[in-house]
N, C-alpha and C positions, 0 to 999 in steps of 0.2 A: 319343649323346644327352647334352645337358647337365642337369647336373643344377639344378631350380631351388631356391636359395636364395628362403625368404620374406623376405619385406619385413621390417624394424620399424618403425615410427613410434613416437616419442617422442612423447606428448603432456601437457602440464598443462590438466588441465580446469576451470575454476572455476567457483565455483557464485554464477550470475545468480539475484536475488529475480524472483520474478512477481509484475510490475508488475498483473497485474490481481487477481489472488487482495490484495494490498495496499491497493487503491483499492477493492475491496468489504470488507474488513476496516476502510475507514477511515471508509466511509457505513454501516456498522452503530455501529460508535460514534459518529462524527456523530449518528447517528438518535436512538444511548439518551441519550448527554448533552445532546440538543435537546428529548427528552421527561423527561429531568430535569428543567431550566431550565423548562422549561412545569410539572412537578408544583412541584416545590419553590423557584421563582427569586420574584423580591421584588412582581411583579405576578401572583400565582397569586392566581385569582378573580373578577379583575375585570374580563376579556370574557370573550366566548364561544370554551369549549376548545376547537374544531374550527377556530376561526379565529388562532390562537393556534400551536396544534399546526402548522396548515399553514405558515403564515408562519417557526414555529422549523426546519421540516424541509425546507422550503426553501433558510432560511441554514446550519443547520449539516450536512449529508448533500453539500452541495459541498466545505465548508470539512474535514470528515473526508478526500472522496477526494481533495485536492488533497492536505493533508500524509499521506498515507497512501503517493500519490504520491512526495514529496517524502522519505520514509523510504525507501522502495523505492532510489530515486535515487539515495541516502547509502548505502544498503548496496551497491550496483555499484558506486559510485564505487571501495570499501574493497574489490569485491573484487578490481576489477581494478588496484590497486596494489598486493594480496599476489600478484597471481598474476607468477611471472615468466617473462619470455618468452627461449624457448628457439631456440637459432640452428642 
């Protein structure tokens, strides 16, 4: 009987962001600094807040997940030109 030798594998694992934990990170602030702009931005008062609010959480809750996104993307980018690849 021969005897078995185990395997090794070599590997570098690097660490990929989650892209989706990122883009709900990015529509949560979206959301707060859209309901900022709506409490304290230079037309506060002069419609009506529910129509206001809607219309800011519209534009800014995309505009968070997109660069939220777009942070995600930047950090893969970075990790995968530390990580180095092994022959």
């Amino acid at each position: 009987m021969e005897s078995e030798q185990p395997e090794f594998y070599v590997t570098n694992p690097r660490r990929a962001p989650r892209y989706g934990r990122f883009m709900f990170l990015g529509a949560v602030l979206g959301a707060i600094v859209g309901l900022l702009i709506v409490q304290f931005g230079p037309g506060a008062g002069y419609y009506a807040i529910g129509d206001v609010v809607t219309a800011t959480l519209l534009t800014a809750v995309p505009v968070g997940i997109f660069l939220g996104a777009l942070v995600a993307l930047l950090l893969d980018r970075k990790s995968l030109k530390k990580s180095k690849k092994l022959d």
